[in-house]
N, C-alpha and C positions, 0 to 999 in steps of 0.2 A: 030617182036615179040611183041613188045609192042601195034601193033593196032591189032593182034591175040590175043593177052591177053586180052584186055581191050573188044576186042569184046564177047571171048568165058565168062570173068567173066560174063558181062552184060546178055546173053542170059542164062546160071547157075543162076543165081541170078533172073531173072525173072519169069523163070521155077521154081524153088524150092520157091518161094515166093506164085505164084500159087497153086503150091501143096499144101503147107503149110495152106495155107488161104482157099483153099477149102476143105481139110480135116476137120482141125479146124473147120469150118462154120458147116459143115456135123454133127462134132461131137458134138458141143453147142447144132444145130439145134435138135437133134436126144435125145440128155438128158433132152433139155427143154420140146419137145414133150412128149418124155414118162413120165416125172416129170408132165406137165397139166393134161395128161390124164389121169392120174392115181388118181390125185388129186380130179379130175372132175368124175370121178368115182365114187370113193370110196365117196366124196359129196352125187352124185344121189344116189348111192345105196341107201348109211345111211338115208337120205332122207325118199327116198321109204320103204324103209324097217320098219325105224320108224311110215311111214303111216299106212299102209298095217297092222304093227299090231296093232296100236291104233286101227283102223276099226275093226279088227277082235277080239282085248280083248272089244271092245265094244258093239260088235254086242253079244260074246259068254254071256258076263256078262249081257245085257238085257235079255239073252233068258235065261240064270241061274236064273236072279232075278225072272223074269217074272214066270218059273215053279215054285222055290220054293215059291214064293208067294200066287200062287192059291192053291198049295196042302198044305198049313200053314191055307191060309184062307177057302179053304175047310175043313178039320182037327177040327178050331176053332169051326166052325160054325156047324160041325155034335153034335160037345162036346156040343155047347151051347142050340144046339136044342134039343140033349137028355136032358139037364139040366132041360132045362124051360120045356119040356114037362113031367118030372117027378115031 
């Protein structure tokens, strides 16, 4: 009984040790991945995103500045030329 006992704890006890620690492992493994990637995402994203529209409020606001300017400076320039020519 006793070298039955001592056998069947030991083979219990190394099985559920196993289980234990490979679930465990799974489950750390599997929280810390989705916790990086998520991380590393949402990083790139904001990243990109933050590019993407500095590029594009600064591309729109040249092309803003750029027309109102000529039609300002055209404008001025009909006023001044009627001006002087009167």
């Amino acid at each position: 009984n006793g070298f039955i006992a001592s056998k069947l704890n030991g083979f219990i006890a190394s099985k559920l040790n196993g289980f234990i620690a490979s679930e465990l492992n799974g489950f750390i493994a599997s929280k810390l991945n989705g916790f990086i990637s998520s991380k590393l995402n949402g990083f790139i994203a904001s990243k990109l995103n933050g590019f993407i529209a500095s590029k594009l409020n600064g591309f729109i606001a040249s092309k803003l500045n750029g027309f109102i300017a000529s039609k300002l400076n055209g404008f001025i320039a009909s006023k001044l030329n009627g001006f002087i020519a009167n």
